[in-house]
ZABADREN-766460 format. One record per residue: residue in one letter; x, y, z of N, C-alpha, C, O in turn. Coordinates in steps of 0.02 Angstrom, whole numbers, plus 50000, padded with zeros to 5 digits. Example, Ala and Ser with C-alpha at 12.3 -4.5 7.8 and 13.67 -1.06 7.14 Angstrom:
// ZABADREN-766460
a506604971650390506154977550390506604983550390507124983450423/s506424988850354506844994750357506455000250394506705005750402/
END
This chain:
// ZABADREN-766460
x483814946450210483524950250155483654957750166483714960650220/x483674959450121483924968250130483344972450113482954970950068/x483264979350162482614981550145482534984350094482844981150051/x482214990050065482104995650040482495001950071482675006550034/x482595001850133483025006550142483875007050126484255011750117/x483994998550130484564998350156484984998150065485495000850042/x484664995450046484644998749951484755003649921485095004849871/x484435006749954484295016349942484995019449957485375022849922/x485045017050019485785019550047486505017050003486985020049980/x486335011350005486905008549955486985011749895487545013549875/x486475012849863486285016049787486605023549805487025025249762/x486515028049854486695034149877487645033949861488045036849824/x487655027549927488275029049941488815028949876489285032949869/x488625022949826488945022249755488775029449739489245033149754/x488115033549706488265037549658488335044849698488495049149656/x488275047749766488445052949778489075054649821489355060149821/x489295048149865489905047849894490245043549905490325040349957/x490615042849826491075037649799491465032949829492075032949843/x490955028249840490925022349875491165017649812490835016349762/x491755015849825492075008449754492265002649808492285003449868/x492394996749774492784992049766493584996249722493714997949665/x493964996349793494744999049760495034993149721494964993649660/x495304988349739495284982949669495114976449708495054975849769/x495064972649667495234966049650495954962549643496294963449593/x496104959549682496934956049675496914948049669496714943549706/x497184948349608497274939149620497904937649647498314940349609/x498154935049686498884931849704499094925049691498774920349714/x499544924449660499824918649611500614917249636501104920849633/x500544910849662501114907049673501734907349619501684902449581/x502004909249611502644907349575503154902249583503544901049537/x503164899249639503574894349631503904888049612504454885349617/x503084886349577503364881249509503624884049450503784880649401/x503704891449455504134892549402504994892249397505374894449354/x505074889949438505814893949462506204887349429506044881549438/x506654889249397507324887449333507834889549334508024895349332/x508244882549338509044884849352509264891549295509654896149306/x508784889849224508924895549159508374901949175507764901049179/x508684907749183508204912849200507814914549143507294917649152/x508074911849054507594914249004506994906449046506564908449085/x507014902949042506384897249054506074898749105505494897149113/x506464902649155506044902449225505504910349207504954911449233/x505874914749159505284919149148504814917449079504494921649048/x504824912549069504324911449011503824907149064503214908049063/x504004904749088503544900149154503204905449164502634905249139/x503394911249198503104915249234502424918849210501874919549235/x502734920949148502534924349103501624919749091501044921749101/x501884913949069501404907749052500904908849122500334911049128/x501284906749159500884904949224500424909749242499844907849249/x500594917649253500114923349273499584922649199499004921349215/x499654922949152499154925349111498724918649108498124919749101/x498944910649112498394906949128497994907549196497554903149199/x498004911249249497664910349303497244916849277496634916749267/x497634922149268497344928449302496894932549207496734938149189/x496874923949168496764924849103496014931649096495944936549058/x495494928349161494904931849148494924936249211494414939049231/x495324936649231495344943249276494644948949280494154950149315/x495014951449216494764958649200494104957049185493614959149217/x494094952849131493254952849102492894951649195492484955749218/x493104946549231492554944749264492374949749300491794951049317/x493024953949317492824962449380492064966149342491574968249371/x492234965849257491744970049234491354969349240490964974049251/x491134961149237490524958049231490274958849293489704960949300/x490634957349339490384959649434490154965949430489714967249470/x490394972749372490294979149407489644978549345489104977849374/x489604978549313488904978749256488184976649312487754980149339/x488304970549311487854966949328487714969549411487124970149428/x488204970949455487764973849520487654983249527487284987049559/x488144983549483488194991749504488544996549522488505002649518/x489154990549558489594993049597490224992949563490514988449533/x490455001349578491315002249542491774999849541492185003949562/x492094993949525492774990949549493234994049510493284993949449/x493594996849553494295003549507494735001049464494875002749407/x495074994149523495694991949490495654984449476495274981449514/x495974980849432495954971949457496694971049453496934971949397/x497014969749490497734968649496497844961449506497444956849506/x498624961449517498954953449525499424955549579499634961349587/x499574950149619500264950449662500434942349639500134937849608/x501124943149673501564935649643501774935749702501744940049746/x502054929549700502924926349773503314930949764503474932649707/x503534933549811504344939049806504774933149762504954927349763/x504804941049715505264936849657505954934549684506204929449663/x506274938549733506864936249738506964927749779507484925349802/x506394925249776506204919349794506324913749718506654908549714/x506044916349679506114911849630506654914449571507004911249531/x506594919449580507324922449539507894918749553508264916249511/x507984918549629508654913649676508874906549654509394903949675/x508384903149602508344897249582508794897649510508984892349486/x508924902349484509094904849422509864907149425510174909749471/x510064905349363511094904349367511074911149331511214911149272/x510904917049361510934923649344511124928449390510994927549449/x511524935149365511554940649397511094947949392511064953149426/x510764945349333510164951449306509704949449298509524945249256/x509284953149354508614951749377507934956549341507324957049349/x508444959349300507814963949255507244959849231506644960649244/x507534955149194507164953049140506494949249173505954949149143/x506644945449258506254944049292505434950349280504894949349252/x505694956149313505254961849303504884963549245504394967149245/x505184960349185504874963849126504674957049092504574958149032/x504554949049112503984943749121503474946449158502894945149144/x503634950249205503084952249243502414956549219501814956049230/x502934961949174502524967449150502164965849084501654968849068/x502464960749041502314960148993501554954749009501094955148968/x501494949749070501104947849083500484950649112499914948249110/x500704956149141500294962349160499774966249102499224967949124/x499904967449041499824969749008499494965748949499194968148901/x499654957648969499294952448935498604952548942498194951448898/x498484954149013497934950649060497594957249071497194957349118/x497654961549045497324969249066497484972049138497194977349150/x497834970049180497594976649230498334979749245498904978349224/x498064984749294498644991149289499084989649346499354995149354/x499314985749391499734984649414499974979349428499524975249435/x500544976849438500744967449472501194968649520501564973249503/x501324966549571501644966749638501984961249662501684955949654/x502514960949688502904955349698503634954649665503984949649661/x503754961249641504614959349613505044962949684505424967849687/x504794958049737504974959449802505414954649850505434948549843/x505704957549891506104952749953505974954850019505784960550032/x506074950050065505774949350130506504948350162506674942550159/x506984952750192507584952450211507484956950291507754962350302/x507054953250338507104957450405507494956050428507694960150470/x507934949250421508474945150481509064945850439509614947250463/x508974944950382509784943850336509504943850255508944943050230/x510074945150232509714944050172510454939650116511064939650119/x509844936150065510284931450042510604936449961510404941949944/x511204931449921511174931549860510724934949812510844938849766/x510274932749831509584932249784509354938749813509384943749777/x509124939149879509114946049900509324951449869508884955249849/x509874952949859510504958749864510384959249776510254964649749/x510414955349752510294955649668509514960349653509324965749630/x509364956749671508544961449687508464965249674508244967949623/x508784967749754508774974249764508984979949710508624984249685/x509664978649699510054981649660509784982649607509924987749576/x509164976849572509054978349487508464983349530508184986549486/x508234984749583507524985949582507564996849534507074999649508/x507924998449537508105005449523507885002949420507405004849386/x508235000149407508154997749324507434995449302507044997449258/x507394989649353506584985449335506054990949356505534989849324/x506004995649392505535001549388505385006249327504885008849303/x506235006349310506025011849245505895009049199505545012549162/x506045002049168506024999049105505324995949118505224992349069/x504804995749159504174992149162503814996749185504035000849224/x503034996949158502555000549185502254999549244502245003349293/x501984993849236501544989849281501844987149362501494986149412/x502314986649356502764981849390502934985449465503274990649467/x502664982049528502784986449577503314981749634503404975749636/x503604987149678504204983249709504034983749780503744988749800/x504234977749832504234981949902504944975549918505184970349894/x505034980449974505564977450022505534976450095505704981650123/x505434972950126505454970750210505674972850224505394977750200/x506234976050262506924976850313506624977050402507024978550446/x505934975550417506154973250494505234969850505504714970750474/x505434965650568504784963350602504804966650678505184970650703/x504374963950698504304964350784504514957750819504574957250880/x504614952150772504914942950790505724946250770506114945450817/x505924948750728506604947850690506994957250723507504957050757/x506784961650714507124966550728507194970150651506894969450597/x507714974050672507694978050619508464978050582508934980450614/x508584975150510509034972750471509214980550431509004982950379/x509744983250486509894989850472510584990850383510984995150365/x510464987550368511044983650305510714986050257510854990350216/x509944980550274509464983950210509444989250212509634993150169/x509124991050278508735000750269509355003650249509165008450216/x510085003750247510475007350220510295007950150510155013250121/x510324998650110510224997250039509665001850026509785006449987/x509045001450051508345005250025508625011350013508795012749955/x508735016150067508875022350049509345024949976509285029549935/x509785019849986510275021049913509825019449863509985022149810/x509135014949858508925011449812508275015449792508065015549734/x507965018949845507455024849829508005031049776507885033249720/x508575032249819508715038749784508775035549691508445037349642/x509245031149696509545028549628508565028549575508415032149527/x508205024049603507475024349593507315030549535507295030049474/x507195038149589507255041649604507795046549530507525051049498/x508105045649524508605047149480508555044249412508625048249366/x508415036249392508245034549351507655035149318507565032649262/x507175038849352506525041849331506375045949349505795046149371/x506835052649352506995058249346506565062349304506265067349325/x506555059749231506095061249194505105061349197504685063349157/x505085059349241504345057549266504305059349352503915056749393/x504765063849363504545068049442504755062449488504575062149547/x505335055749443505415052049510504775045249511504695042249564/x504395043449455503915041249469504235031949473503835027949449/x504505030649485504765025449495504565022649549504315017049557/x504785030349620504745025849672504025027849700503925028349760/x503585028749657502855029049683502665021449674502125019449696/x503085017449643502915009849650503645006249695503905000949678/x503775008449727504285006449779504045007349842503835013049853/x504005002749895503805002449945504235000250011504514995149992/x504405001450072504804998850102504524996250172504395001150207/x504414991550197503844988450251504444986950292505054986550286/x503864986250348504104983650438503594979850451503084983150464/x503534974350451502924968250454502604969850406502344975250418/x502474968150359502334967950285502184960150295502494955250318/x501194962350249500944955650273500854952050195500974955250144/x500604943850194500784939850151499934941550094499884938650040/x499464945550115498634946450085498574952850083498044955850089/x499164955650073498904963350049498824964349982499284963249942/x498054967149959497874969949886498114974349859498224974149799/x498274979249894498554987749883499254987049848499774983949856/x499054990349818499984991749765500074998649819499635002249842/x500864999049831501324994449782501514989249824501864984849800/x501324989049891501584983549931501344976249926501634972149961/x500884974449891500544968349874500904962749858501084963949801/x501104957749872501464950849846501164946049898500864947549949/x501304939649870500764933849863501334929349928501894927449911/x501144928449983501374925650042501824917050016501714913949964/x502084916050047502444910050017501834903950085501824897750083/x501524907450124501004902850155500294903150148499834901850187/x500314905950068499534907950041499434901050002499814896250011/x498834900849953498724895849930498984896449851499224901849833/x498954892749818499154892649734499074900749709499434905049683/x498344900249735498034907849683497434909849729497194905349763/x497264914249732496824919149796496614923449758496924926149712/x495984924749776495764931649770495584936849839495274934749887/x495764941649834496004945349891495614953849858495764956249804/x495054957349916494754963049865494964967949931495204966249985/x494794974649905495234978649958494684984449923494654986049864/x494224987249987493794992749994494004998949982494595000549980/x493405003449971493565010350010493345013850033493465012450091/x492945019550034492455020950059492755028750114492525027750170/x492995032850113493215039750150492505043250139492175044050191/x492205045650073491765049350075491145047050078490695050750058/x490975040050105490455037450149490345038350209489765038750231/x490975038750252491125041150328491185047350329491245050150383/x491195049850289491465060450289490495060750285490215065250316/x490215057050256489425059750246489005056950314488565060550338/x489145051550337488965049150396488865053150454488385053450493/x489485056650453489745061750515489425066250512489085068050559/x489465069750449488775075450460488395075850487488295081450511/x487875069750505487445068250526487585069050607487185072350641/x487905067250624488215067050700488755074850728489195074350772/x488605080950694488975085350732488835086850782488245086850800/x489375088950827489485091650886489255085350945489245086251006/x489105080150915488955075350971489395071950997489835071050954/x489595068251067490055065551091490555060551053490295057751005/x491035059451064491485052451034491325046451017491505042650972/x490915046051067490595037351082490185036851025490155031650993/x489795042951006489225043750954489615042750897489425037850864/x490115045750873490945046450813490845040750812490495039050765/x491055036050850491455032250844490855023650832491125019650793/x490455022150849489665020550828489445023050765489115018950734/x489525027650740489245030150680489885027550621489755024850567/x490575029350647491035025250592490845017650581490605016650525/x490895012850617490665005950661490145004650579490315001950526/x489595007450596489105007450565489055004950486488845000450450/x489505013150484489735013150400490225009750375490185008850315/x490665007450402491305000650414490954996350385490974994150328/x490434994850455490094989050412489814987750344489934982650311/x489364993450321488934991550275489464992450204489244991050149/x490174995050211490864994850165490844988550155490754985750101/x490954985750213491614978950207490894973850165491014970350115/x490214974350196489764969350158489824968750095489724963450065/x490014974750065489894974549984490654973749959490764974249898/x491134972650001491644968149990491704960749993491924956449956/x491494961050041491334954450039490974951549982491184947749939/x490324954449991489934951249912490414950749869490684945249865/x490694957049821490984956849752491564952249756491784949649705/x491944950749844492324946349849492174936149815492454932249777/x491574936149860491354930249861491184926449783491314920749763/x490784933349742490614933649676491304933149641491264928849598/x491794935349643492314934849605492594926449610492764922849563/x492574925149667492774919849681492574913749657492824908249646/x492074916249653491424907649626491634910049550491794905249516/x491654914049528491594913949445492274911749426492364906949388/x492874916149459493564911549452493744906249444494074903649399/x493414903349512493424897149528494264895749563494724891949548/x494184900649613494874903249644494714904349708494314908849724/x495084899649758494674903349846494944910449845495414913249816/x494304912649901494264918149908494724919849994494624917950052/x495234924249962495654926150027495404930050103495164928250157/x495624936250070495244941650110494794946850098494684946850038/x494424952350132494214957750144494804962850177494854962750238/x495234967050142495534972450160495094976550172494884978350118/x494654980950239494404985350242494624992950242494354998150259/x495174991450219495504998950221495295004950204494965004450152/x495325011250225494725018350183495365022150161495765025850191/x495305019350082495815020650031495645027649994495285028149944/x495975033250029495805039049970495985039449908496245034749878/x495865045349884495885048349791495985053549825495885054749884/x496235057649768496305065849759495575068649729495495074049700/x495105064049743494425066849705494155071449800494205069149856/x493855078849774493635079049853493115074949851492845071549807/x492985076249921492455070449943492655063349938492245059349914/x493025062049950493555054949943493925055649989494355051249987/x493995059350034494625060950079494865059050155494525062350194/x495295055350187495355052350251495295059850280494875061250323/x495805065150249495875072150287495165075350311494985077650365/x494825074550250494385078250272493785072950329493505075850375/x493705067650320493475064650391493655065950435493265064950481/x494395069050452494725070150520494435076150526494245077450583/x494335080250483494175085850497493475088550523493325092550568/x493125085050480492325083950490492125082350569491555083550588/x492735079150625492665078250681493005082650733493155081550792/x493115089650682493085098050749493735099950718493835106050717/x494085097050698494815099950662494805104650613494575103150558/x495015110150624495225115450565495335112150498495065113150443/x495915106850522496335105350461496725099650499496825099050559/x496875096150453497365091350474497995091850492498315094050445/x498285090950534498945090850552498895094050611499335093150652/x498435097550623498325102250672498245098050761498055092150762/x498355100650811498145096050869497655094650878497205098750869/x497495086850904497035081850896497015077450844496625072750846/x497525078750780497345073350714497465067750727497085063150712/x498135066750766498205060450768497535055050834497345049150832/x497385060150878496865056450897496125054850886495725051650920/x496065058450819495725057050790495605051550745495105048050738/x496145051150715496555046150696496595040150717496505036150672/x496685037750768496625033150804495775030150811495485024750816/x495635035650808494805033050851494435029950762494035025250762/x494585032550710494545034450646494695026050639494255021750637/x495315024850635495655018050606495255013250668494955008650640/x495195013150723494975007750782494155005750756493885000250755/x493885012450736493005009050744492985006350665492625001350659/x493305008650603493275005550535493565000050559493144995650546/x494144996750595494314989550626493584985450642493294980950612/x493454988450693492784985050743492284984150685492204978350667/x491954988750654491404988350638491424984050562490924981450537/x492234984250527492244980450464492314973750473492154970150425/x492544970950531492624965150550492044958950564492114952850559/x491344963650585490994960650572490684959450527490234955350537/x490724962250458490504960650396490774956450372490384952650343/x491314954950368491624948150328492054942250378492334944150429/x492054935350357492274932150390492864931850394493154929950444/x493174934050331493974931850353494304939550315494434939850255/x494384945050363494794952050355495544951150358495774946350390/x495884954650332496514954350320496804959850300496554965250315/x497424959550261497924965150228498194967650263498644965050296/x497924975750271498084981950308497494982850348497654982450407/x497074983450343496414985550364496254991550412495984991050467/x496454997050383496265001450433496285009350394495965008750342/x496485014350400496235021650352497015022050333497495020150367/x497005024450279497735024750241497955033450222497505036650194/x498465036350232498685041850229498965044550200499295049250222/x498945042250116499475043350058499455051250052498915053950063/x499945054950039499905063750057499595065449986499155069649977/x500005060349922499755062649858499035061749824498805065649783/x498685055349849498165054249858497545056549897496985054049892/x497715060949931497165063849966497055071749965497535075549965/x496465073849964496615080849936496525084249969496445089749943/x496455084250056496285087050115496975085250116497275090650123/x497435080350114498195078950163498505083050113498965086250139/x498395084750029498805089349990498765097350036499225099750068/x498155100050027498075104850042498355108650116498525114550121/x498365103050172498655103650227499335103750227499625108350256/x499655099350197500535100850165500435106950136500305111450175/x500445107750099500395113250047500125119650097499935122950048/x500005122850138499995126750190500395126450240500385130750284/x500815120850242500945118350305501015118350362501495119950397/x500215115350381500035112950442500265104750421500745102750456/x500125102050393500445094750396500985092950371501095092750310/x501555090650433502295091350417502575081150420502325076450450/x503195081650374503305075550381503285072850469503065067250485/x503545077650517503535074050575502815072850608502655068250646/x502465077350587501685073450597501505069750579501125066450615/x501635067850515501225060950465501595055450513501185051950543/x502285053950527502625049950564502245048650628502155042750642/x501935054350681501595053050732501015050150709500765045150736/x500705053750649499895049250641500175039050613499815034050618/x500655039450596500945034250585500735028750629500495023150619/x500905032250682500995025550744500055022950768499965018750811/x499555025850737498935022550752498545022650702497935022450711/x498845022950627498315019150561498835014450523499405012950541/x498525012650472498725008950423499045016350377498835022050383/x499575014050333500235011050341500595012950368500835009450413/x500885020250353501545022250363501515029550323501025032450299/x502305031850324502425039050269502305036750190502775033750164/x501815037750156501375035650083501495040250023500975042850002/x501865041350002501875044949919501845052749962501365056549972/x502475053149977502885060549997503125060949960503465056249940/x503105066149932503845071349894504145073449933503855075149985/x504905074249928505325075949958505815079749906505805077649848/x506295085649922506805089349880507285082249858507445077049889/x507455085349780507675080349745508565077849791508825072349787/x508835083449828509355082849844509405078449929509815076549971/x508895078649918508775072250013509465066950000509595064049948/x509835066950064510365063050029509965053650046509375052450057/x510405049750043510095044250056509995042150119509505038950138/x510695044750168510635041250231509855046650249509375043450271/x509795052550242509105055250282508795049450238508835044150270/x508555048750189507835044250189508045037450223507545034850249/x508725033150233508665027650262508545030250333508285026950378/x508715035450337508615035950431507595037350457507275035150505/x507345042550389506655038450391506385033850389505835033450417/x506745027550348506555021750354506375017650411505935013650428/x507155021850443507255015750517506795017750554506445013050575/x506585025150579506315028250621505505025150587505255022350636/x505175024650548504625018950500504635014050550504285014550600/x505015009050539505205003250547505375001650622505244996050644/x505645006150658505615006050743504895007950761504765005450816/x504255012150729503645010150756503355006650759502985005150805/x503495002450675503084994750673503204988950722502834985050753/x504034990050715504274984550746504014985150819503854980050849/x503974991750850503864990350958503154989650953502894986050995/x502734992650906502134991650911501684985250874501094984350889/x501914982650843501774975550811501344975950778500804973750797/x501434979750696501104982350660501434982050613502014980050609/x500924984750549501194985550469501474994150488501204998650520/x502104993650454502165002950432502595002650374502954997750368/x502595006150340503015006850270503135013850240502755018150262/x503705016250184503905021150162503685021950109503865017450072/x503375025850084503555024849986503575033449977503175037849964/x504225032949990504415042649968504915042849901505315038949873/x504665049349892504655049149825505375056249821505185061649842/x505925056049803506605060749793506295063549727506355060149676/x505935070449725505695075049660506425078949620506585084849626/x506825073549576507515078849555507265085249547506695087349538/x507905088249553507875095949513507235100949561507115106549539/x506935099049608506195100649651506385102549732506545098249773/x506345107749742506375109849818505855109349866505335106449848/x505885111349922505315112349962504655118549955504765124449972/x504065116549931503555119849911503355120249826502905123349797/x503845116049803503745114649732503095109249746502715108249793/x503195106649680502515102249672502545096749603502795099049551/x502345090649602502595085249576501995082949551501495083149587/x501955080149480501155079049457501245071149422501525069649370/x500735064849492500895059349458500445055449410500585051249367/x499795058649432499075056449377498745052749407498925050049460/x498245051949380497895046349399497565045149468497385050549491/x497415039549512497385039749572497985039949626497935039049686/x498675041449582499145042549624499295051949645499725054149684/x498915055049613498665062249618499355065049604499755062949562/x499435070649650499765075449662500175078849726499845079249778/x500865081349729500975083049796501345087749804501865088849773/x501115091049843501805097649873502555094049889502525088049900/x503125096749891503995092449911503745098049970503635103949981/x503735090850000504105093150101504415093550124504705088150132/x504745099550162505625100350176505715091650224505235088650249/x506185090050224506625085450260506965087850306507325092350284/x507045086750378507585088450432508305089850396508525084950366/x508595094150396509315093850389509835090650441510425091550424/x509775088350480510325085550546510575079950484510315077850432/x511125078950517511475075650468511375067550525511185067750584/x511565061150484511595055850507511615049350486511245044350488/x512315051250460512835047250414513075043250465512875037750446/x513375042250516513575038350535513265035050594513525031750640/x512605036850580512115031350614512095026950555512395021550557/x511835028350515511535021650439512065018350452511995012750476/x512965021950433513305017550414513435012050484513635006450470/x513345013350539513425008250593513285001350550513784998150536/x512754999150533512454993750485512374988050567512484989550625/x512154981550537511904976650592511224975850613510924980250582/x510894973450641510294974550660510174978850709510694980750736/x509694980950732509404981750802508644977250825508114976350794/x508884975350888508604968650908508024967750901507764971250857/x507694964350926506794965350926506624967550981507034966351025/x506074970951000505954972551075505784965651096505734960551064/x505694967051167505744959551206505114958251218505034952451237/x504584961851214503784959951198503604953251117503104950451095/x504374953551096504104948151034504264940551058504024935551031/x504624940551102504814932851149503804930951190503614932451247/x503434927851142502844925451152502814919551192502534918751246/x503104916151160503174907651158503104906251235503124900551257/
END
């Protein structure tokens, strides 16, 4: 039973430090759709998402009416399309993307995930087609979000792709030129990229998930930025107990709206992503939690060990609120989304090679960077790899989603809306390193992945 106090607090944390449910994700099998005819295999598709994910939306509302609590987004992920696309006597994979969107838009919510491929070891036919439409199926669909694999910590790193990505961000990048590039703010590029992630744009529906899942994904930054107050100037151990705390009482009310979604669906319930998902709203901010614990500013020395201690106790302490955690689960570092990580670029104290070091101890990776429109491709594939060599030695999620601002230099500024905010273009290294990408082949796995 919950007290009177513990009410009060909850009630606080919703209306003074914007405490949401970030969305709701249903994930939907696709693979009974798949047709040698690609018009049948996207009318399947089409059919198939809007009968599961028919009451989606109404039911999020009805969850947020009836308890109180904000649920932002209700999204969908699918099977990496290039899975069921592969079944299809086609070379144009657009139309795949725009079943997607049009089903998106059936069913009310603002994003769908899964016009994706999983190519860490090799990649097929079906693969390579994909890829290639993914620059087209971005600009011609709203909704419609993309990611791409290119390495594990079992498989290594499938240096072929990360070449393809980089050509496939810039092209991205170019084809939505007109919108600051906003294409590849739904392009994603992973290194262990898992099968229950909620979060756009990397979200798609595991080929070892069940039919249909519901999967909810937290947030909660300016619950822990208010926590801390409470605790200045006191030791680590105290930090790091006091995150723990507030972890927990996050992930509970994920769980609930999880469990509740689930029974009304009538759809098992996947996971709890505890992740502390910022906004560009202040008081929403991962930056400014780092900061709140003695830091000037972010980027500055100590962030990343702050960082660490930051992502470890939201682990510990969210874990015991729900039974079965998953996704990403840990503090997320999008530059455009956060309005402590804007402001720190935008002065710069926080440089792409820092975000890369804070890389290696949160959830995800380099998140909705601007970069000068003229970045050639091998520099962003050579970010990729350098991505993708942390995940892989350290046996983790990390991912890219940078964004080439045409016509935009370093200290310009790129405006995407919404909860995808806003960002300063961050210079890029100039060293050239063209004929690293083009080497192509893998590089191996470290030898810590030989378990067995």
């Amino acid at each position: 039973m919950l007290s009177r106090n513990e009410i009060l607090q909850t009630i606080d944390m919703i209306d003074q430090q914007h405490l949401d449910i970030r969305t709701i994700t249903m994930g939907i099998s696709l693979l009974s759709c798949c047709d040698p005819s690609a018009e049948a295999a996207c009318r399947k598709i089409y059919d198939k998402i809007c009968r599961k994910a028919e009451h989606l939306v109404q039911t999020g509302e009805e969850i947020e009416r009836e308890f109180g609590i904000p649920i932002v987004n209700k999204r969908i992920s699918v099977t990496p399309m290039a899975l069921v696309a592969g079944a299809s006597e086609t070379s144009d994979y657009v139309p795949f993307a725009k079943a997607m969107d049009r089903a998106a838009k059936a069913c009310g919510v603002n994003f769908i995930g899964g016009y994706s491929a999983l190519v860490q070891k090799g990649m097929t036919q079906a693969d390579r087609k994909l890829i290639a439409s993914i620059p087209e199926a971005l600009a011609v669909t709203d909704f419609v979000c993309s990611s791409v694999n290119v390495g594990s910590t079992r498989a290594g790193i499938n240096m072929d792709a990360v070449r393809l990505m980089g050509e496939t961000v810039k092209k991205t990048a170019q084809r939505t030129a007109d919108r600051d590039g906003f294409g590849c703010a739904k392009l994603v590029v992973f290194c262990n990229a898992v099968e229950d992630n909620p979060f756009m744009a990397g979200a798609f529906h595991g080929v070892g998930e069940a039919e249909s899942i519901i999967n909810v994904g937290v947030s909660g930054p300016g619950v822990v930025y208010h926590a801390l107050q409470s605790v200045k100037g006191r030791p680590f151990d105290v930090v790091a107990e006091t995150v723990k705390k507030t972890a927990f009482r996050i992930t509970r009310m994920g769980q609930l709206v999880a469990r509740e979604a689930s029974q009304r669906l009538n759809i098992p319930f996947g996971i709890v992503d505890l992740s502390l998902a910022p906004t560009p709203a202040r008081g929403d901010s991962v930056a400014q939690v780092l900061e709140e614990m003695g830091l000037e500013t972010v980027g500055g020395p100590g962030t990343t060990a702050a960082l660490a201690l930051l992502n470890d106790a939201v682990k510990k302490g969210g874990v015991m609120a729900s039974n079965h955690v998953g996704g990403l689960s840990g503090a997320f570092i999008p530059v455009s989304e956060d309005i402590g990580m804007i402001e720190a670029a935008s002065r710069g104290f926080l440089t792409l090679e820092k975000l890369e070091a804070m890389t290696c101890v949160c959830s995800v990776g380099l998140d909705m960077i601007a970069v000068p429109g003229d970045t050639s491709a091998a520099a962003i594939s050579g970010i990729i790899a350098d991505e993708a060599a942390i995940g892989m030695v350290n046996n983790k999620t990390t991912a890219v989603r940078i964004i080439p601002a045409a016509g935009k230099k370093a200290g310009d500024r790129v405006e995407f809306g919404g909860l995808l905010g806003f960002a300063p273009v961050m210079p890029v290294n100039s060293a050239g390193n063209e004929d690293f990408i083009a080497r192509g082949g893998r590089i191996p796995a470290p030898l810590h992945s030989l378990r067995n």
